[in-house]
VEXDREN-2710 file (C-alpha; in Angstrom, 1 decimal):
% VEXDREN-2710
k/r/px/py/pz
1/UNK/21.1/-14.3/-12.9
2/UNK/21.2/-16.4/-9.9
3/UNK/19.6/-20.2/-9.9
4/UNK/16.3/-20.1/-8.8
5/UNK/15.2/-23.7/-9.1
6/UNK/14.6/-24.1/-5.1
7/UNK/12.5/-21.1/-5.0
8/UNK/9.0/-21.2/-6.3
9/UNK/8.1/-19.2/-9.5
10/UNK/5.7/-17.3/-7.2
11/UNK/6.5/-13.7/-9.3
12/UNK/7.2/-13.4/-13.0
13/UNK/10.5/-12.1/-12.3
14/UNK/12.6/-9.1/-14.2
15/UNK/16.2/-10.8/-15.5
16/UNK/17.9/-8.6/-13.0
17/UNK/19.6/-9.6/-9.9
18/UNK/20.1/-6.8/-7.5
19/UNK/22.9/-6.6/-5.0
20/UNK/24.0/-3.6/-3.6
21/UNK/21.0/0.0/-2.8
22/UNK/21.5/3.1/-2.2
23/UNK/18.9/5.7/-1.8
24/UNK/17.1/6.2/-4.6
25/UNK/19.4/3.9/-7.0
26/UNK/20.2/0.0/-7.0
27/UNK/23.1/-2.3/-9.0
28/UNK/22.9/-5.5/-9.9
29/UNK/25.1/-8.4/-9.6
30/UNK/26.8/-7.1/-13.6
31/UNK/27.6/-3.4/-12.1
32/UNK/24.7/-1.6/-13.8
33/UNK/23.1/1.1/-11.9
34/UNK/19.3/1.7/-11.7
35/UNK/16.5/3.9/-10.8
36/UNK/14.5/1.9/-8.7
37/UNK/11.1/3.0/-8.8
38/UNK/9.4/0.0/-7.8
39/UNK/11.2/0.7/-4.3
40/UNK/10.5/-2.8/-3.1
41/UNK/6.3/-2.1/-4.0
42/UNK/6.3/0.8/-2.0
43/UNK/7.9/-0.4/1.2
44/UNK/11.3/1.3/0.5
45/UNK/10.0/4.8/1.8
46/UNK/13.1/6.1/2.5
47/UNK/15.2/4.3/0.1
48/UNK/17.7/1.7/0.2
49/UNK/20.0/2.1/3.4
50/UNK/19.0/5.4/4.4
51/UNK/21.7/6.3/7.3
52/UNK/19.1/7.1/10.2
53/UNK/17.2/3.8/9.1
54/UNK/20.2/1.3/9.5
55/UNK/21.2/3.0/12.5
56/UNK/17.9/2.1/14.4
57/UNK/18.0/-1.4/13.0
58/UNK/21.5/-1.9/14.5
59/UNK/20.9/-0.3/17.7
60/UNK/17.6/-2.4/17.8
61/UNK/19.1/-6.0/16.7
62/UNK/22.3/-5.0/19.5
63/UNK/20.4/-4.5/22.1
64/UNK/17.7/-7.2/22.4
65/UNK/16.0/-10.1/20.6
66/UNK/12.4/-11.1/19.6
67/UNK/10.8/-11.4/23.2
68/UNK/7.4/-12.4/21.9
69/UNK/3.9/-10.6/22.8
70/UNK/4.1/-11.9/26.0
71/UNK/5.9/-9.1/27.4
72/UNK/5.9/-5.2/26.3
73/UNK/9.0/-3.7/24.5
74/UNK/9.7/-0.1/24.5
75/UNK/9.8/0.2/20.4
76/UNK/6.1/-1.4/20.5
77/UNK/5.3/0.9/23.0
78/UNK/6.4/4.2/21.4
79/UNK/5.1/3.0/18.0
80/UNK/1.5/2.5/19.0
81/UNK/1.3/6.0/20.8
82/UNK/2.9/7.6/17.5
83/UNK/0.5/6.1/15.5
84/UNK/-2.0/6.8/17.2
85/UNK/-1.5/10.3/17.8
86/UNK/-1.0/10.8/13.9
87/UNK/-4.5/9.2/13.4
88/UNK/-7.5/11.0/14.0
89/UNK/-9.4/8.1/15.1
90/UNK/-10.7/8.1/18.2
91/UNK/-9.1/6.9/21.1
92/UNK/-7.3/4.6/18.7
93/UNK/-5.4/1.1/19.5
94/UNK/-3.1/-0.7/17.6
95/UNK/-2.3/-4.1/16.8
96/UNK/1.0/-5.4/14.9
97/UNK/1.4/-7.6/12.6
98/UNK/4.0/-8.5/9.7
99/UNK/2.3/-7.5/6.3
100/UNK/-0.6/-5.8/4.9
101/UNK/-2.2/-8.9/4.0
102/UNK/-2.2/-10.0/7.9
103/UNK/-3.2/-6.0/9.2
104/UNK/-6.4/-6.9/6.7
105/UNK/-6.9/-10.0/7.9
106/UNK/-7.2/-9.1/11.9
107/UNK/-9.1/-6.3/10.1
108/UNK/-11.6/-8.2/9.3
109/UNK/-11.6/-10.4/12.1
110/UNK/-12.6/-6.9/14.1
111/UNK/-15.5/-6.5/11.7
112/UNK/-16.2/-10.0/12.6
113/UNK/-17.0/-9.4/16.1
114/UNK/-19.1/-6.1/15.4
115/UNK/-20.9/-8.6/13.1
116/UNK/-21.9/-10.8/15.8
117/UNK/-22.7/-8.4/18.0
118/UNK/-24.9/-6.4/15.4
119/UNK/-26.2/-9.8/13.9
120/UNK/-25.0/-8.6/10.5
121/UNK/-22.3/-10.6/8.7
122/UNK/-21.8/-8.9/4.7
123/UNK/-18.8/-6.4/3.8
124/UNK/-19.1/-4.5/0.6
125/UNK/-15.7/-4.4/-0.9
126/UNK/-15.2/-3.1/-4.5
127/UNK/-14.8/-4.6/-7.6
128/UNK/-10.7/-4.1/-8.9
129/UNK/-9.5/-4.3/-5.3
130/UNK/-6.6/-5.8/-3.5
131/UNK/-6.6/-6.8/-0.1
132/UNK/-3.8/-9.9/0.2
133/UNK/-3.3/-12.9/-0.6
134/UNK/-4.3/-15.2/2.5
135/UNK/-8.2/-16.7/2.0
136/UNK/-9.9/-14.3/3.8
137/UNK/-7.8/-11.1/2.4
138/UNK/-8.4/-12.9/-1.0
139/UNK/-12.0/-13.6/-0.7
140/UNK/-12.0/-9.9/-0.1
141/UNK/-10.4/-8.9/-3.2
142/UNK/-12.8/-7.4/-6.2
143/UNK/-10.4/-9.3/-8.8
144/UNK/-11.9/-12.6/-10.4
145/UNK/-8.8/-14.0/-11.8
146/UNK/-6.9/-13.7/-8.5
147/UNK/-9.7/-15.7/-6.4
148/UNK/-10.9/-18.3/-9.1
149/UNK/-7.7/-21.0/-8.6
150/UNK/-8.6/-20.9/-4.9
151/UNK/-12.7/-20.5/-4.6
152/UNK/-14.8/-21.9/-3.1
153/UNK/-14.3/-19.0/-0.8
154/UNK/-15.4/-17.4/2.4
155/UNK/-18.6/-15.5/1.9
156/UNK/-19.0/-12.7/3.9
157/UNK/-18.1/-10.4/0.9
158/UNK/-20.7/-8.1/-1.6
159/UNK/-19.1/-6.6/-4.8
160/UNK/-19.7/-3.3/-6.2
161/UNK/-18.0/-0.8/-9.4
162/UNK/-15.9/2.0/-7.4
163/UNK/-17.2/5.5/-7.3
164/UNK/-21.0/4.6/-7.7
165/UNK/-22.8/6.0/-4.2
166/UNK/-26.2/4.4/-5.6
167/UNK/-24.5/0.8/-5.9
168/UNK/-23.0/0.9/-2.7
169/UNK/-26.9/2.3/-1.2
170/UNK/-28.7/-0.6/-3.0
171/UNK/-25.6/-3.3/-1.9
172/UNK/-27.1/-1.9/2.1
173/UNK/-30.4/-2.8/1.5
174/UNK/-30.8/-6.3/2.6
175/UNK/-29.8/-4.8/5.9
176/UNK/-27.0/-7.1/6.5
177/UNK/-23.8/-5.2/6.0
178/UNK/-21.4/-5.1/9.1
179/UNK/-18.7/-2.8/7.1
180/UNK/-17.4/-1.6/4.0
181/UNK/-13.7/-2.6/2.9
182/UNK/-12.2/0.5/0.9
183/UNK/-8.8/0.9/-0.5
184/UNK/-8.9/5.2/-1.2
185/UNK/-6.6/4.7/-3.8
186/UNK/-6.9/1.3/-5.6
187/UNK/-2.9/-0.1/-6.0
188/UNK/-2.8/-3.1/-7.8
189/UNK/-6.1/-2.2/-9.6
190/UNK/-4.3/0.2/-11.5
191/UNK/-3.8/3.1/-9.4
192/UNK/-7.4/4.4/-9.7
193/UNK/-8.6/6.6/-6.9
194/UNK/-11.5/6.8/-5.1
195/UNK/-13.3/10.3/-5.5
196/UNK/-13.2/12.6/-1.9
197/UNK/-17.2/12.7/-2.7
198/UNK/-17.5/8.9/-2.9
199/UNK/-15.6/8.6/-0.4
200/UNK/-17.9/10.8/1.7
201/UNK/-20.7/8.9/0.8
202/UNK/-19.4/5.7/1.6
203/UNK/-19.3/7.1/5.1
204/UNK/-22.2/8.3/5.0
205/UNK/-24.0/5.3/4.6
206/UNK/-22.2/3.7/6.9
207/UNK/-23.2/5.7/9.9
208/UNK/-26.7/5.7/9.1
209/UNK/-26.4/2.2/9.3
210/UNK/-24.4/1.5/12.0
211/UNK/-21.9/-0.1/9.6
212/UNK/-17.9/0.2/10.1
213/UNK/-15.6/1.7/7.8
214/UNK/-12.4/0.3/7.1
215/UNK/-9.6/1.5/5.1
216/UNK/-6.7/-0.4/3.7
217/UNK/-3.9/1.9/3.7
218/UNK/-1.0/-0.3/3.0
219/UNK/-0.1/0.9/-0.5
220/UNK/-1.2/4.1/-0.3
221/UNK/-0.6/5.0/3.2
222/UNK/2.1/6.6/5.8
223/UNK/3.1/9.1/3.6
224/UNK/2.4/7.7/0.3
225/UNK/0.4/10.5/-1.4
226/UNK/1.9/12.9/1.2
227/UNK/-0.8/12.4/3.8
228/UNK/-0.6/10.3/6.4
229/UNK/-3.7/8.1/5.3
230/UNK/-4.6/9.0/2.2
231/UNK/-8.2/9.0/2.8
232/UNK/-7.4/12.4/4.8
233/UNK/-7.6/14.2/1.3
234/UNK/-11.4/13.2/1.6
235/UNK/-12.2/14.5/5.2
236/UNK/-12.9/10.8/5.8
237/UNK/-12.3/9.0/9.2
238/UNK/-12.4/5.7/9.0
239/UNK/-13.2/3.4/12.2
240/UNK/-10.5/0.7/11.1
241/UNK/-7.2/1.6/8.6
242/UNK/-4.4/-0.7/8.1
243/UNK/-1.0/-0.2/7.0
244/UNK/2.3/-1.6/5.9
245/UNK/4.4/-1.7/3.3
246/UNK/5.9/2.2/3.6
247/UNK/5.4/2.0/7.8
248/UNK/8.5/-0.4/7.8
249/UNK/10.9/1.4/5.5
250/UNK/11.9/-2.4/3.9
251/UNK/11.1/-4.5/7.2
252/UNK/8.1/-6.7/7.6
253/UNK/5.3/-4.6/9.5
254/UNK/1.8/-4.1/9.5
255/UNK/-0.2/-2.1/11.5
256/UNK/-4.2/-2.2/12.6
257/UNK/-5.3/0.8/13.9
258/UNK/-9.0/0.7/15.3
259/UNK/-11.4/2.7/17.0
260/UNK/-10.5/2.1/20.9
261/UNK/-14.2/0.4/21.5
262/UNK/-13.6/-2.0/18.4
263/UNK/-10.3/-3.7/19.8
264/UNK/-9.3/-7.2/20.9
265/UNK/-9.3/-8.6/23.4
266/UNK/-7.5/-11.3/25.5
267/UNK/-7.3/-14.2/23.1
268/UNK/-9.2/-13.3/20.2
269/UNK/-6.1/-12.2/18.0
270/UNK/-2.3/-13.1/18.7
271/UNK/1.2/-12.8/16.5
272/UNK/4.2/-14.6/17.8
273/UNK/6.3/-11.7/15.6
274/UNK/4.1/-9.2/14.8
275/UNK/5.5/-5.9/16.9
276/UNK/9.5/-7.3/17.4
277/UNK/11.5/-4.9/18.5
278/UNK/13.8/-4.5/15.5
279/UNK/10.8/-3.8/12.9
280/UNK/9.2/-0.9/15.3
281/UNK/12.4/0.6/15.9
282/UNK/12.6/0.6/11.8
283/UNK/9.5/2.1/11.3
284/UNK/9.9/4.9/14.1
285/UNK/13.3/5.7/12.1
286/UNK/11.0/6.1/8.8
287/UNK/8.6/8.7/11.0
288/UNK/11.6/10.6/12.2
289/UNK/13.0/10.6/9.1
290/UNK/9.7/12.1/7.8
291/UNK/8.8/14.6/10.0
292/UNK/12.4/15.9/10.6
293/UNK/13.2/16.1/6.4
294/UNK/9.3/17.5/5.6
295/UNK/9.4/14.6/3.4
296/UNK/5.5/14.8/3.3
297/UNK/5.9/17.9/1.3
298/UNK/8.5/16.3/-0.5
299/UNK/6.1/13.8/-1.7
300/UNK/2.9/15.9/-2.8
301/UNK/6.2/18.1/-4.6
302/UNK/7.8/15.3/-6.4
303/UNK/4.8/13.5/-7.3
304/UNK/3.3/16.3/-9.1
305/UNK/6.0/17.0/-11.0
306/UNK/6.6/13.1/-12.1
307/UNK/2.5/13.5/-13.7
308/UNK/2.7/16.4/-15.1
309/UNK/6.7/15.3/-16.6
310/UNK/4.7/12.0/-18.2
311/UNK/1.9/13.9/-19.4
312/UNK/4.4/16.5/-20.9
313/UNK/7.2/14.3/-22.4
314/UNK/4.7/11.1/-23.6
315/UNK/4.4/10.7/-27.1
316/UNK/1.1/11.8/-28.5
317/UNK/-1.4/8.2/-28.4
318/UNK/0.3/6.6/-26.1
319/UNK/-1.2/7.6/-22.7
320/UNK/-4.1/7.0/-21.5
321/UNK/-4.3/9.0/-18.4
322/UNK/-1.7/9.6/-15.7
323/UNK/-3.3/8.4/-11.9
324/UNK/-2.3/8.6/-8.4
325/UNK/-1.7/11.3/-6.2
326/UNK/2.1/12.1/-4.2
327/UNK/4.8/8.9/-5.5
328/UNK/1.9/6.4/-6.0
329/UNK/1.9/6.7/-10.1
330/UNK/-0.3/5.4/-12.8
331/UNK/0.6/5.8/-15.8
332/UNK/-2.3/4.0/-18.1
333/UNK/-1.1/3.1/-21.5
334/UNK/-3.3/3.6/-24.9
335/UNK/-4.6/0.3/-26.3
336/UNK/-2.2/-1.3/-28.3
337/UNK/0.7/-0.4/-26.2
338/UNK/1.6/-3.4/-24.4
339/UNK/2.3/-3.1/-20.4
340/UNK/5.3/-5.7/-19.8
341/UNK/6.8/-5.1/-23.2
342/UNK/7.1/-1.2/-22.2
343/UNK/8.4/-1.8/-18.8
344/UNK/10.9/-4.3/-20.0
345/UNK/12.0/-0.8/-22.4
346/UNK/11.5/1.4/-19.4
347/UNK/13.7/-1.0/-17.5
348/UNK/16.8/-1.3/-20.5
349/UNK/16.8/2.6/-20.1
350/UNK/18.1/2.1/-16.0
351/UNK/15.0/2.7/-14.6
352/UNK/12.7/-0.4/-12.6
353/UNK/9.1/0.5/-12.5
354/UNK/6.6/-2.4/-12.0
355/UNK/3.0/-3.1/-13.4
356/UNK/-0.9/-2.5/-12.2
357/UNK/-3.5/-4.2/-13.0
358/UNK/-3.1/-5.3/-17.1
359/UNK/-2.4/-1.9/-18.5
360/UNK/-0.3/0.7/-16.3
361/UNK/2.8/1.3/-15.2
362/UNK/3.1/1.8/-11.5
363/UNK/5.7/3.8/-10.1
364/UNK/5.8/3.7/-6.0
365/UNK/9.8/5.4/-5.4
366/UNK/11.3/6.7/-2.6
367/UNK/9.5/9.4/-0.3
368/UNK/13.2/10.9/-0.9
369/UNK/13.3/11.1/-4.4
370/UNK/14.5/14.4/-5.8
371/UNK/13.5/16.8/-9.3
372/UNK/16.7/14.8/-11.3
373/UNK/15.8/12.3/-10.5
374/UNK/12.0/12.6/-11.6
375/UNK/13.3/14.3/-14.7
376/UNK/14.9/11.0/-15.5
377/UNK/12.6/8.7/-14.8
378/UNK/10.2/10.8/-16.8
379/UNK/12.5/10.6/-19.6
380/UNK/12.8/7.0/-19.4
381/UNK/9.2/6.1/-19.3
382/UNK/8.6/8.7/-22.8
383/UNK/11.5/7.0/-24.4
384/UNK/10.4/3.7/-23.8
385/UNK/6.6/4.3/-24.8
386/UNK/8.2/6.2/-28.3
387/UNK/10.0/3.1/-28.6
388/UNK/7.1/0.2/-28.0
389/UNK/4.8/2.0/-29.8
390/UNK/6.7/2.3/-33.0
END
């Protein structure tokens, strides 16, 4: 392990340095070889130095340097029309920014201004969700423990439990709510989805209150769950979705994408590297890459097969339930199997997997992962349960 004493113990980290990636597989700074199924939390879409990926970012950092948002750049350019003629929202414009935690934030600096124009100022978010970690992301986030260090907070924000339509109706009745904050499939929460029928009825409500509906799509999204948004599964169209993590392929992006009559203007948002060049040429590469290897199908393949692997292999008591849908994976343990001590097993067994919320394992791999490879993995995670649980 390297010295870490000038870095702040912001992660609990694993005892692994790694040094070298390659698709689906990473070594550390010893020579050992592993699955990497964390994937860099679900940014490494297509895997560690996938050829067409490098490529771009070469070409891109060659041929010229951060210019700034003062001017337009071709890769900026060609990514907002892409995007927005993948989403089906309407007449749709897109701002950049570096992270999903600053695509949430101008997120709800959009819902902001409908606020003010609608005189309403509230946005239901739910209870076990993730947002970011900046204040107003945070303030956002349904998770006590992860606000209480930093509160007081902003207020804008009204809690309710996930898949209840008649909380969310009663949470509208003051008449104050500008929008609803939804993450489809809840990440960090512990991989729990939201039901197409909720889902419905979130929008629902929202239109026959004039209220917006935003998405957060940065774990789940751009091809996550083999969908474009995942919220598509639902029939859903949101006004506002965000994404990052996946959209950059490892490079710092995040995306708005809003309803055209919704946007910024002139001076109301701003980022001096949000949109560079070099991370839109990445994150065209990782759309290429997509659509050309029908790695969407890839996805809904492979991540079927991982569930029903886990649910197949598992020993008997030690599973929970096995979440997600396409390579976002939740794999909720039976009380009295503890979380970090089984990923620690998982991860002596040459495969990296990460934790959600206090009891699952989260697996978020490569869009390019293959049936071995699952096979693996799967093998991995039942030997490592077998073994905690004895």
């Amino acid at each position: 392990m390297i010295d870490e004493r000038a870095v702040m113990a912001t992660y609990a980290r694993y005892p692994v340095t790694l040094v070298r990636g390659e698709g689906v597989r990473a070594w550390d700074d010893e020579g050992s070889a592993y699955l990497d199924l964390i994937g860099g939390l679900g940014a490494l879409s297509l895997g560690h130095a996938h050829p067409r990926w490098v490529a771009a970012v070469e070409d891109a950092a060659r041929t010229i340097g951060l210019t700034s948002n003062l001017v337009a750049t071709v890769p900026q350019a060609r990514l907002a029309d892409r995007l927005r003629n993948l989403l089906p929202i309407d007449d749709a414009k897109v701002f950049f920014a570096n992270s999903g935690a600053e695509a949430n934030e101008a997120a709800l600096k959009l819902v902001r201004l409908h606020g003010l124009r609608t005189r309403r100022s509230t946005i239901v978010c739910l209870e076990g969700s993730f947002h970011g970690r900046t204040i107003a992301t945070l303030a956002a986030t349904g998770q006590p423990t992860k606000r209480a260090p930093f509160e007081p907070l902003l207020d804008w924000f009204r809690f309710v439990e996930p898949n209840d339509a008649e909380a969310l109706r009663l949470a509208f009745a003051p008449g104050d709510v500008a929008a609803v904050l939804v993450e489809p499939i809840m990440g960090e929460g512990g991989v729990v989805a939201l039901t197409p029928a909720y889902l419905r009825a979130v929008r629902e409500t929202c239109d026959a209150a004039g209220a917006l509906l935003v998405v957060d799509e940065v774990q789940a999204g751009m091809g996550r769950t083999g969908e474009w948004m995942s919220v598509s599964a639902s029939g859903v169209v949101p006004d506002v979705a965000t994404f990052a993590k996946a959209l950059g392929g490892g490079l710092p992006i995040g995306a708005v994408v809003a309803r055209g009559d919704l946007a910024f203007t002139t001076g109301q948002h701003a980022s001096t590297f949000g949109g560079g060049p070099v991370p839109c040429s990445a994150a065209l590469a990782v759309i290429d890459a997509i659509e050309r290897d029908g790695l969407l199908a890839n996805v809904a393949a492979m991540g079927e097969l991982f569930r029903a692997e886990i649910v197949r292999l598992a020993p008997s008591g030690t599973v929970r339930e096995v979440r997600g849908r396409g390579l976002l994976v939740g794999v909720a343990l039976a009380g009295g199997i503890d979380a970090e001590a089984a990923v620690g097993a998982v991860r002596r067994r040459g495969v990296l997997v990460s934790i959600a919320g206090i009891d699952v394992i989260r697996a978020t791999p490569p869009f390019t992962i293959g049936a071995g490879e699952i096979d693996e993995a799967a093998k991995a995670i039942a030997g490592a349960l077998a073994e905690v649980a004895s």
